[in-house]
KOLMARRO-534717 format. One record per residue (C-alpha): residue in one letter; y, z, x; chain. Coordinates in Angstrom, 2 decimals. Layout:
BEGIN
{type: A&Y: Y&Z: Z&X: X&mol: A}
...
This chain:
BEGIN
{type: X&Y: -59.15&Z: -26.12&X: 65.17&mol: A}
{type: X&Y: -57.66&Z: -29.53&X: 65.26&mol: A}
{type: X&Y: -58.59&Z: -31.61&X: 62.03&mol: A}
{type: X&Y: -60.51&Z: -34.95&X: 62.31&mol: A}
{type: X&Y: -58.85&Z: -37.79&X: 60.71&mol: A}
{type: X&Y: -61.41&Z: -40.20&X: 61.61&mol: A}
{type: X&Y: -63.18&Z: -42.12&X: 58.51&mol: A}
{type: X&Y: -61.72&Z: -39.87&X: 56.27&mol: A}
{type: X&Y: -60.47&Z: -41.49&X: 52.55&mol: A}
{type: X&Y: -57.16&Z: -39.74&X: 51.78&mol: A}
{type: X&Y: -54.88&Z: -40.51&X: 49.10&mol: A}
{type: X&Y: -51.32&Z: -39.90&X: 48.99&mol: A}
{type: X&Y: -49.42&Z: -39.96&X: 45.36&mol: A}
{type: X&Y: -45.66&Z: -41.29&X: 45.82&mol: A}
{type: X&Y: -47.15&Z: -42.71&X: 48.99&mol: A}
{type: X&Y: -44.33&Z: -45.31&X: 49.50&mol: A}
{type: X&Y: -41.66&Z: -42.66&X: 49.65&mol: A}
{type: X&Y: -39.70&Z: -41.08&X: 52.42&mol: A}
{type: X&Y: -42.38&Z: -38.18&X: 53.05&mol: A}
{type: X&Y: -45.36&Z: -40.07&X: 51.57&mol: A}
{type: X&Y: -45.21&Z: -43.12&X: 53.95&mol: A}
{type: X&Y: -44.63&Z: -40.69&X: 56.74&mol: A}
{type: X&Y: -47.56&Z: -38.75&X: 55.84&mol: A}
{type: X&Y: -49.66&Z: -41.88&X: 55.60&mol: A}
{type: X&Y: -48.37&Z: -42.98&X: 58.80&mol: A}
{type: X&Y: -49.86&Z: -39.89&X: 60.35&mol: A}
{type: X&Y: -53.36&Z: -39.75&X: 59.04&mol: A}
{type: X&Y: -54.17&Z: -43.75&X: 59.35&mol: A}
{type: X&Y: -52.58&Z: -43.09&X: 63.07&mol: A}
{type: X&Y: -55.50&Z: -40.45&X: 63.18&mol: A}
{type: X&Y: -58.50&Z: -42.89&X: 62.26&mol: A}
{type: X&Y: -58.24&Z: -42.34&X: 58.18&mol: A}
{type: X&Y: -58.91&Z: -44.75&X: 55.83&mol: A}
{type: X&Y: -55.34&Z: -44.47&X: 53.49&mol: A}
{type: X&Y: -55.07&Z: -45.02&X: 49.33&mol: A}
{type: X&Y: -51.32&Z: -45.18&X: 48.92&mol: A}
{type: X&Y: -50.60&Z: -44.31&X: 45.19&mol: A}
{type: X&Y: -46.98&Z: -45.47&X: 43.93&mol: A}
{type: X&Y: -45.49&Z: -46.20&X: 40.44&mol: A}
{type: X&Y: -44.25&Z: -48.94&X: 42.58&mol: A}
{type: X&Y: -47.51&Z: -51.30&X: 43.36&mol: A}
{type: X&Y: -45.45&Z: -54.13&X: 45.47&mol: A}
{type: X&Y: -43.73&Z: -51.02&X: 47.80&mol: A}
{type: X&Y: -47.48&Z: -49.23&X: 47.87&mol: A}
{type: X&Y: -48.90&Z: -52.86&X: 49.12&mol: A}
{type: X&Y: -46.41&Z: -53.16&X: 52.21&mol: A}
{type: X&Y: -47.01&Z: -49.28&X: 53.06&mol: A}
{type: X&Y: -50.40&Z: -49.80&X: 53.32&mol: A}
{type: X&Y: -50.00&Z: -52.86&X: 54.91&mol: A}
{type: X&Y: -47.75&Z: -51.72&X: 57.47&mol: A}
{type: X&Y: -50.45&Z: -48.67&X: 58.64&mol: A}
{type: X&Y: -52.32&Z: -48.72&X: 61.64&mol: A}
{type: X&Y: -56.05&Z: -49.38&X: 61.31&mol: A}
{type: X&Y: -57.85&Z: -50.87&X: 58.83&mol: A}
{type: X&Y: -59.40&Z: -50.18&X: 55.32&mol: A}
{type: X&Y: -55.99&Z: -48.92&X: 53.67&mol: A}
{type: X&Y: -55.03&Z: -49.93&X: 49.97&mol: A}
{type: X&Y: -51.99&Z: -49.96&X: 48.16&mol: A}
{type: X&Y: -52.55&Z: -49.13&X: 44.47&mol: A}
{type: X&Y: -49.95&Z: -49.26&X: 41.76&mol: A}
{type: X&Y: -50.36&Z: -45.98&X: 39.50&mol: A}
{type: X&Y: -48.11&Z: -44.53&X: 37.04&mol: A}
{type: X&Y: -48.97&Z: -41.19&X: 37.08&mol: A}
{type: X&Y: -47.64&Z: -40.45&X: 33.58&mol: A}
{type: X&Y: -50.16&Z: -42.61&X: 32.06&mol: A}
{type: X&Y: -53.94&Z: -40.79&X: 32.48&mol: A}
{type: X&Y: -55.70&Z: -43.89&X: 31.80&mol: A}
{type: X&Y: -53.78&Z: -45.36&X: 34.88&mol: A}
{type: X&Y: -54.88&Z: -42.40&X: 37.18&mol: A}
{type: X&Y: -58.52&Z: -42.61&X: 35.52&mol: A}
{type: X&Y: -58.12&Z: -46.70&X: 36.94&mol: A}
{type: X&Y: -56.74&Z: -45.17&X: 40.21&mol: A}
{type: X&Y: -59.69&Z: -43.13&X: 41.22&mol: A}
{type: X&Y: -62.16&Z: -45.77&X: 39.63&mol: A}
{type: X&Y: -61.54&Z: -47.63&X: 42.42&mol: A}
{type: X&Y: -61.40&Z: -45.06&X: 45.07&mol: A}
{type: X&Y: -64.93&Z: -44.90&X: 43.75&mol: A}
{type: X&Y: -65.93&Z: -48.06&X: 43.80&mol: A}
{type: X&Y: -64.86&Z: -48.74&X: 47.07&mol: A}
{type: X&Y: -65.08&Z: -45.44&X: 49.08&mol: A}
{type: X&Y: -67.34&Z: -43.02&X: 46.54&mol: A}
{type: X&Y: -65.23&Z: -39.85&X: 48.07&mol: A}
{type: X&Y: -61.93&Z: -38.47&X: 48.58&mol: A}
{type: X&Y: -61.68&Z: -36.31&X: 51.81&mol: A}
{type: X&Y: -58.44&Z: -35.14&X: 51.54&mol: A}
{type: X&Y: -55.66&Z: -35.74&X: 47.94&mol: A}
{type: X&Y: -52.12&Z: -35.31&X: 48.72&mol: A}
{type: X&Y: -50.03&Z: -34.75&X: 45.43&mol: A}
{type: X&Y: -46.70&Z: -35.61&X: 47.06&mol: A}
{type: X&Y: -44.88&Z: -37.33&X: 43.81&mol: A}
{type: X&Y: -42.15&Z: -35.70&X: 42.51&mol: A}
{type: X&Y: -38.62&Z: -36.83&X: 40.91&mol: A}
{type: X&Y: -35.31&Z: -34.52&X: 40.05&mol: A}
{type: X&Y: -31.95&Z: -35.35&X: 38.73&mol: A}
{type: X&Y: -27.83&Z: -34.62&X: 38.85&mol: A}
{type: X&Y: -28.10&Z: -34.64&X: 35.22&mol: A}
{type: X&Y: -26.80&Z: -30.61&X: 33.79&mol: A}
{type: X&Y: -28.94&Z: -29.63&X: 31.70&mol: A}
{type: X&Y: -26.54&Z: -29.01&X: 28.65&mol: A}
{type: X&Y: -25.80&Z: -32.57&X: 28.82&mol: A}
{type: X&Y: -29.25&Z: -34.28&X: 29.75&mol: A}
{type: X&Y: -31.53&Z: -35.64&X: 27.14&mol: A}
{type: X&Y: -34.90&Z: -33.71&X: 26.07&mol: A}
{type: X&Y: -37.08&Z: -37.02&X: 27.19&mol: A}
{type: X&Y: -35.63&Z: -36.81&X: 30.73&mol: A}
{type: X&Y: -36.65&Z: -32.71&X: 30.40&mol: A}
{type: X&Y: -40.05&Z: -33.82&X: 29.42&mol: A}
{type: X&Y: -40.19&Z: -36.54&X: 31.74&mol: A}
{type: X&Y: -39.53&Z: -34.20&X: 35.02&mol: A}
{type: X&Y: -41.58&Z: -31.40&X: 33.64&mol: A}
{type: X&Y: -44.32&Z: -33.87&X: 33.14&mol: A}
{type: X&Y: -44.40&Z: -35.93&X: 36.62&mol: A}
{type: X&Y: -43.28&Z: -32.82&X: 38.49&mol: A}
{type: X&Y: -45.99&Z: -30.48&X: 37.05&mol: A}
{type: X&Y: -48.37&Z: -31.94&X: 35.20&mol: A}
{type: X&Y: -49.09&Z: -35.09&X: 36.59&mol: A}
{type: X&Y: -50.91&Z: -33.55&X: 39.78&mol: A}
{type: X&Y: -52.81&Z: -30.91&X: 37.47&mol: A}
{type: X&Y: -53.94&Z: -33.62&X: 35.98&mol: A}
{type: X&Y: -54.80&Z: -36.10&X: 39.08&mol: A}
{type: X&Y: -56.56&Z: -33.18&X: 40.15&mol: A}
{type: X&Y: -58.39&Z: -32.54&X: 37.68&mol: A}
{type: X&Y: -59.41&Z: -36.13&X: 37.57&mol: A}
{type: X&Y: -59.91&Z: -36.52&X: 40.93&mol: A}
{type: X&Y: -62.58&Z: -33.34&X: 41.10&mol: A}
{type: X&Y: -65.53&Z: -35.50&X: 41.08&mol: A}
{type: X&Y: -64.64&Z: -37.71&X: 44.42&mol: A}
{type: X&Y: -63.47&Z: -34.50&X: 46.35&mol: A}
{type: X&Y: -66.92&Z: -32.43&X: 45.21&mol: A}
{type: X&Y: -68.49&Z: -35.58&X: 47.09&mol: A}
{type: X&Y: -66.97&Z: -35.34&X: 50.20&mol: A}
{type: X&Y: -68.43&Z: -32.59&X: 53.05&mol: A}
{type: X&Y: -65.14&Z: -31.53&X: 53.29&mol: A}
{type: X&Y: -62.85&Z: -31.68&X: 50.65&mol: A}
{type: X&Y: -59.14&Z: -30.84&X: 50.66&mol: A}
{type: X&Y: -55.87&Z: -30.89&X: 47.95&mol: A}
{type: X&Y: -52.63&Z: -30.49&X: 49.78&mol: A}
{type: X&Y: -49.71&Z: -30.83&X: 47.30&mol: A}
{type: X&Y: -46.12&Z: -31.08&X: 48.17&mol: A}
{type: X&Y: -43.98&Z: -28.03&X: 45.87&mol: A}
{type: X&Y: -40.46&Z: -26.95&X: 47.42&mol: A}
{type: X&Y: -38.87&Z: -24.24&X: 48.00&mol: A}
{type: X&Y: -37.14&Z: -24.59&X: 44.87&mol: A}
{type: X&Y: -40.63&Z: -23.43&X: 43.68&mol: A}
{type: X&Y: -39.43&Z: -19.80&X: 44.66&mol: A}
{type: X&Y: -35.69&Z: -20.14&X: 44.34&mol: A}
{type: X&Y: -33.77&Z: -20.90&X: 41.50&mol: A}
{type: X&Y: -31.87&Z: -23.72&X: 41.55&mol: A}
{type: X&Y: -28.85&Z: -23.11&X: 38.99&mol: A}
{type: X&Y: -28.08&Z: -26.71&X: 39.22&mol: A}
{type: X&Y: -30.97&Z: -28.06&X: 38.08&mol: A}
{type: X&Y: -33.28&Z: -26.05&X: 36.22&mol: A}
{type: X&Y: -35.77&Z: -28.13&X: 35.16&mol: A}
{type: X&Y: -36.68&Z: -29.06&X: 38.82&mol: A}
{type: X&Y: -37.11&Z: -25.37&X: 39.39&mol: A}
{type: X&Y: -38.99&Z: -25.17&X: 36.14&mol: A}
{type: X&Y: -41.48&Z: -27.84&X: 37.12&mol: A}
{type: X&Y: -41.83&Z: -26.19&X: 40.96&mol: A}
{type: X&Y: -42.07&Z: -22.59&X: 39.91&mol: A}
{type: X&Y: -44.97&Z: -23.82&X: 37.30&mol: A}
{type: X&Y: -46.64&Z: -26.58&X: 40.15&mol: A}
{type: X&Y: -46.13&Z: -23.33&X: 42.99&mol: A}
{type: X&Y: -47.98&Z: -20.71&X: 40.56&mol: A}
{type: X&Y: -50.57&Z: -23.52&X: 39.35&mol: A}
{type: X&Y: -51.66&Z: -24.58&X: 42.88&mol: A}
{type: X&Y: -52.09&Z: -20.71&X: 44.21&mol: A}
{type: X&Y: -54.79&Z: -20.27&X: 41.00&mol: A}
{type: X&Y: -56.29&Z: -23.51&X: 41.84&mol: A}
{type: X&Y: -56.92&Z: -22.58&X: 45.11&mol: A}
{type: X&Y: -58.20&Z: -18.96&X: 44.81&mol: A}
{type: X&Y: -60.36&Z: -20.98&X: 42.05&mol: A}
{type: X&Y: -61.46&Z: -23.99&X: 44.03&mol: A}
{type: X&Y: -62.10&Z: -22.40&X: 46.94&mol: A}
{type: X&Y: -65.44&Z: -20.79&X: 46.06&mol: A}
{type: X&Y: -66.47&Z: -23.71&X: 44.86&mol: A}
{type: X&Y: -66.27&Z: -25.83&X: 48.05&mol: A}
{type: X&Y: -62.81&Z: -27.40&X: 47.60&mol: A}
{type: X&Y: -60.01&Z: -26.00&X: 49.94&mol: A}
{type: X&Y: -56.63&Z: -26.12&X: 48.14&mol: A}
{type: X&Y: -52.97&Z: -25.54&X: 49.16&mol: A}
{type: X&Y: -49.48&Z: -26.30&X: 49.19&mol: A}
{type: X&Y: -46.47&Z: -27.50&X: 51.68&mol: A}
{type: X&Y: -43.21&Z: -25.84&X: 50.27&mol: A}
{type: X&Y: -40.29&Z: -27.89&X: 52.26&mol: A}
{type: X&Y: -36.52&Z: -27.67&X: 51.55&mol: A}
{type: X&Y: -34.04&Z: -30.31&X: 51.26&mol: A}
{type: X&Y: -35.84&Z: -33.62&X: 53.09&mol: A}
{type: X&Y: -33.54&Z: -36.48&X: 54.11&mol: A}
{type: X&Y: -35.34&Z: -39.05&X: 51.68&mol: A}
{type: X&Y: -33.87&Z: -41.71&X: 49.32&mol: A}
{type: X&Y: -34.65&Z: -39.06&X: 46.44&mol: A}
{type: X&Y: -32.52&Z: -36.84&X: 48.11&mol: A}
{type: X&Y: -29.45&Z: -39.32&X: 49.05&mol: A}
{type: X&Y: -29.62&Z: -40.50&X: 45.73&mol: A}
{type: X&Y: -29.03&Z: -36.31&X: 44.48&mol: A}
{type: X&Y: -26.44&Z: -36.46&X: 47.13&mol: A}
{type: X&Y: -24.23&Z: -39.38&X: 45.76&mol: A}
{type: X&Y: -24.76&Z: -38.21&X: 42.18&mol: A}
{type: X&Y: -22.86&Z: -35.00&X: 43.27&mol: A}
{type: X&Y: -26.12&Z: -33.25&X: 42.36&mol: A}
{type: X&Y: -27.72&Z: -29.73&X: 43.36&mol: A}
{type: X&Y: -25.41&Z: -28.65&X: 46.06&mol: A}
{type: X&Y: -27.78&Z: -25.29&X: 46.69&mol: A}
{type: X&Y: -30.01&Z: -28.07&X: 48.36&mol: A}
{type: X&Y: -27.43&Z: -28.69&X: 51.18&mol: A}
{type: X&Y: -27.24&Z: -24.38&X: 52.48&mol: A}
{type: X&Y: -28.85&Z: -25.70&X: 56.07&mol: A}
{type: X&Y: -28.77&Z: -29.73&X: 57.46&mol: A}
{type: X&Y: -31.70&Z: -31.63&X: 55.51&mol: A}
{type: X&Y: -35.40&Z: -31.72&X: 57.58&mol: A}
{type: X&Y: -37.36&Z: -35.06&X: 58.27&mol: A}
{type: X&Y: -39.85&Z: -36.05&X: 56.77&mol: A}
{type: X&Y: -41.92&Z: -36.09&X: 60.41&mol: A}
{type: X&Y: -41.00&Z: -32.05&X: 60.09&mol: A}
{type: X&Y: -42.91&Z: -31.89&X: 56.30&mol: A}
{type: X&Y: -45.62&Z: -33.97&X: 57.84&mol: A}
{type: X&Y: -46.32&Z: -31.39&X: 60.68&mol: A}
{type: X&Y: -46.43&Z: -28.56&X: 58.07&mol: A}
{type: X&Y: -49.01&Z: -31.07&X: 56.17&mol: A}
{type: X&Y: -51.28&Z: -31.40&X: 59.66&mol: A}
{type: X&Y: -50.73&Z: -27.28&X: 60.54&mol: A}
{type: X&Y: -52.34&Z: -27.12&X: 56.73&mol: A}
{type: X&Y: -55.49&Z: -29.36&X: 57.50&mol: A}
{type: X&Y: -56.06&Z: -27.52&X: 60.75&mol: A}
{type: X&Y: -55.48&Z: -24.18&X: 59.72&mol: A}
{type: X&Y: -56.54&Z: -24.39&X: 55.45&mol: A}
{type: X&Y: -54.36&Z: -21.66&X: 53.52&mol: A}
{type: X&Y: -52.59&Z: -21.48&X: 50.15&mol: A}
{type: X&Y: -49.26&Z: -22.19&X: 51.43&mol: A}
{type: X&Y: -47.39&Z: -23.38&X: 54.35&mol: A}
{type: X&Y: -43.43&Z: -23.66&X: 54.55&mol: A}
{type: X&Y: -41.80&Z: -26.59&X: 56.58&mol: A}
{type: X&Y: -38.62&Z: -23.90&X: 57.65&mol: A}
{type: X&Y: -40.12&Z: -20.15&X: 57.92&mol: A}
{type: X&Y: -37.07&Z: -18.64&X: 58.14&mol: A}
{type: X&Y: -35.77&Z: -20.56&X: 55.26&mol: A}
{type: X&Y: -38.55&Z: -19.64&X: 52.98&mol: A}
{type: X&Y: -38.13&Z: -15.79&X: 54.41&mol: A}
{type: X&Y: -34.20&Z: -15.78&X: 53.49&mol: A}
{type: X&Y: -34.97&Z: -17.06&X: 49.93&mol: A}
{type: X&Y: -38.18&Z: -14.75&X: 49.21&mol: A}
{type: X&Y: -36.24&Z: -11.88&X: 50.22&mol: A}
{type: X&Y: -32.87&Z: -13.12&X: 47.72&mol: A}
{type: X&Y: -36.00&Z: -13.16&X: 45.15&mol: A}
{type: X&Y: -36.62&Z: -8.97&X: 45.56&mol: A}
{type: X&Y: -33.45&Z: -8.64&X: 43.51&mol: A}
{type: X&Y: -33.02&Z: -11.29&X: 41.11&mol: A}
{type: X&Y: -30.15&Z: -9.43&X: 39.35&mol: A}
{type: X&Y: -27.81&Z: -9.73&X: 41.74&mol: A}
{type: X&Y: -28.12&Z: -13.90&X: 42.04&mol: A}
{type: X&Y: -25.43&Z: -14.26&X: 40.10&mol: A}
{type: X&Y: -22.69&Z: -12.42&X: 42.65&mol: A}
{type: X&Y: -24.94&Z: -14.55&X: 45.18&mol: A}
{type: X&Y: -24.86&Z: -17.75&X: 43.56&mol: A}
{type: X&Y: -20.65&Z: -18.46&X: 44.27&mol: A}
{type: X&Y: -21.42&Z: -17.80&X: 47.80&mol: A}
{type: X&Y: -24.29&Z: -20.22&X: 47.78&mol: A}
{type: X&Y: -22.48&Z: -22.71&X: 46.24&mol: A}
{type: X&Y: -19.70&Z: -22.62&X: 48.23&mol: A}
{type: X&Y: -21.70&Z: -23.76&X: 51.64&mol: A}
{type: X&Y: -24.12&Z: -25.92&X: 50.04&mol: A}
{type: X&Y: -20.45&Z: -28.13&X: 49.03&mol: A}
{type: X&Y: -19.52&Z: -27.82&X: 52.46&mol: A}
{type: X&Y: -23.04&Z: -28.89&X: 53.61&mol: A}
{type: X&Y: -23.23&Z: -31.63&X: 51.21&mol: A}
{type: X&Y: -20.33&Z: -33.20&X: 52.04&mol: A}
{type: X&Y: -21.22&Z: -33.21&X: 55.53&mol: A}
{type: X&Y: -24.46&Z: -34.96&X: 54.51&mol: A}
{type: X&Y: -22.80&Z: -37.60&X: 52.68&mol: A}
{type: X&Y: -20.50&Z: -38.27&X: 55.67&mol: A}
{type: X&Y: -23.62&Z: -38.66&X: 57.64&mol: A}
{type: X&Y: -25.08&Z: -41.22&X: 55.48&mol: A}
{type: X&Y: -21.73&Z: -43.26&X: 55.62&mol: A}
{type: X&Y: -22.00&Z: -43.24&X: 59.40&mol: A}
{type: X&Y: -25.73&Z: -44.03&X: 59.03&mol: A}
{type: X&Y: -24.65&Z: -47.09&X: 57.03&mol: A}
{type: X&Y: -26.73&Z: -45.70&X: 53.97&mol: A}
{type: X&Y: -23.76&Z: -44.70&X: 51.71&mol: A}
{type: X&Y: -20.19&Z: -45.85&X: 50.94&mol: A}
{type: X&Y: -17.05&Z: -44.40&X: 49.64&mol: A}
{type: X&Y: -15.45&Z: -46.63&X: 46.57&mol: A}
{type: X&Y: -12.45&Z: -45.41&X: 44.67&mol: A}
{type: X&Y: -13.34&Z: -41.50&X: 45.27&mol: A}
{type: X&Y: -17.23&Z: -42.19&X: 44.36&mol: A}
{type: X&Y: -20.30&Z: -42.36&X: 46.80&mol: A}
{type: X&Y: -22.90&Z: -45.06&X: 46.61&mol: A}
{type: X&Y: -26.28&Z: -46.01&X: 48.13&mol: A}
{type: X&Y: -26.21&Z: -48.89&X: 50.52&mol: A}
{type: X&Y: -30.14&Z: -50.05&X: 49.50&mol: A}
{type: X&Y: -31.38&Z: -50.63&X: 53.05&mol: A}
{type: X&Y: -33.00&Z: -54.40&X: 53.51&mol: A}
């Protein structure tokens, strides 16, 4: 079955991102009627703007502060009554180690990663119980069932988010409300060139970064075909379930790992100098911020 976008109100947190404008892209390209949720409310404006159709809405949210989301779907509310179909796609991680970061950042990542689309959700429960058709896609990773040594509190925050969003949805789903989640690897986003240039998570680099367009199709296959998980790369997500049968030996594993996600990183940073999108000065990378 082939899911009808048409007139449907869908909201997409960290819409103005990489994956999140793709994914809006998609649906208002479908006939869907887009809320674009960003902590940035000029960036959410232009997304919106920018989508085919009409009736879309950029709305500035930071989704740290509950009386901002309670303001958010107020006026989804007022304006549509329903949400058809809420995409938690916001998420944040860091090159920080985590001997060296600070405990706010921890809290920070834990907190945006994980509990900010419990809590959305949550909130969120009354427009989707008003639709004929309600749907919660959310956007984990694969680091939600791999551990990724270099940064733990991103695998903290995905393991919890992964684990959360299966109970929701064995919950929800007798109770109307179809719930799942996209688990995608390493996307070539400005979240991930940024983790790139930082010298960040090299585990994150073991195959060439995906497309956004390729987490978007795993985002459609979920609408037409509702389940509790989908995974952008299924022989990815096979490889790392299967490291996961014997935890013990990760860290014999883990050197290996390493080794080709440097190689693969440094191939990816190469690509973004050719791209234009990064630069080499005195031995460092940097971000080029496109125009």
């Amino acid at each position: 079955m082939t899911y009808d976008f048409r007139d449907k109100v869908i909201v997409v947190t960290g819409g103005a991102g990489g994956i999140g404008s793709a994914l809006c892209h998609r649906f208002a390209s479908g006939g869907a009627r887009l809320v674009v949720a960003d902590i940035h409310e000029a960036r959410a404006g232009r997304t919106a703007a920018d989508l085919p159709g009409s009736g879309h809405v950029g709305l500035g949210c930071d989704l740290l502060d509950r009386a901002a989301v309670k303001r958010m779907v107020d006026s989804v509310a007022a304006t549509h009554g329903r949400v058809d179909v809420l995409v938690n796609n916001v998420g944040m991680t860091s090159a920080e180690r985590f001997d060296e970061r600070s405990v706010e950042s921890i809290e920070r990542e834990i907190d945006l990663n994980l509990l900010s689309p419990l809590v959305t959700t949550r909130i969120a429960i009354p427009l989707l119980r008003a639709s004929a058709d309600p749907r919660v896609i959310t956007t984990v990773s694969l680091g939600g069932i791999f551990p990724l040594g270099e940064t733990p509190i991103y695998t903290a925050s995905k393991f919890g988010l992964r684990g959360a969003m299966l109970a929701i949805g064995l919950d929800l789903r007798g109770k109307g409300i179809k719930a799942g989640s996209v688990l995608p690897s390493a996307t070539d986003t400005r979240m991930l060139r940024q983790e790139a240039v930082d010298g960040g998570n090299s585990m994150q680099f073991q195959e060439r970064p995906q497309q956004p367009a390729d987490v978007v199709r795993a985002v459609v296959s979920m609408l037409d075909k509702p389940r509790l998980e989908a995974y952008v790369r299924p022989g990815e997500s096979r490889l790392v379930r299967c490291a996961m049968l014997a935890p013990n030996l990760l860290p014999k594993l883990f050197p290996l790992f390493r080794k080709r996600g440097e190689r693969g990183m440094a191939r990816y940073l190469e690509d973004l100098r050719r791209r234009g999108l990064a630069r080499r000065i005195g031995g460092r990378w940097e971000l080029v911020e496109e125009a």
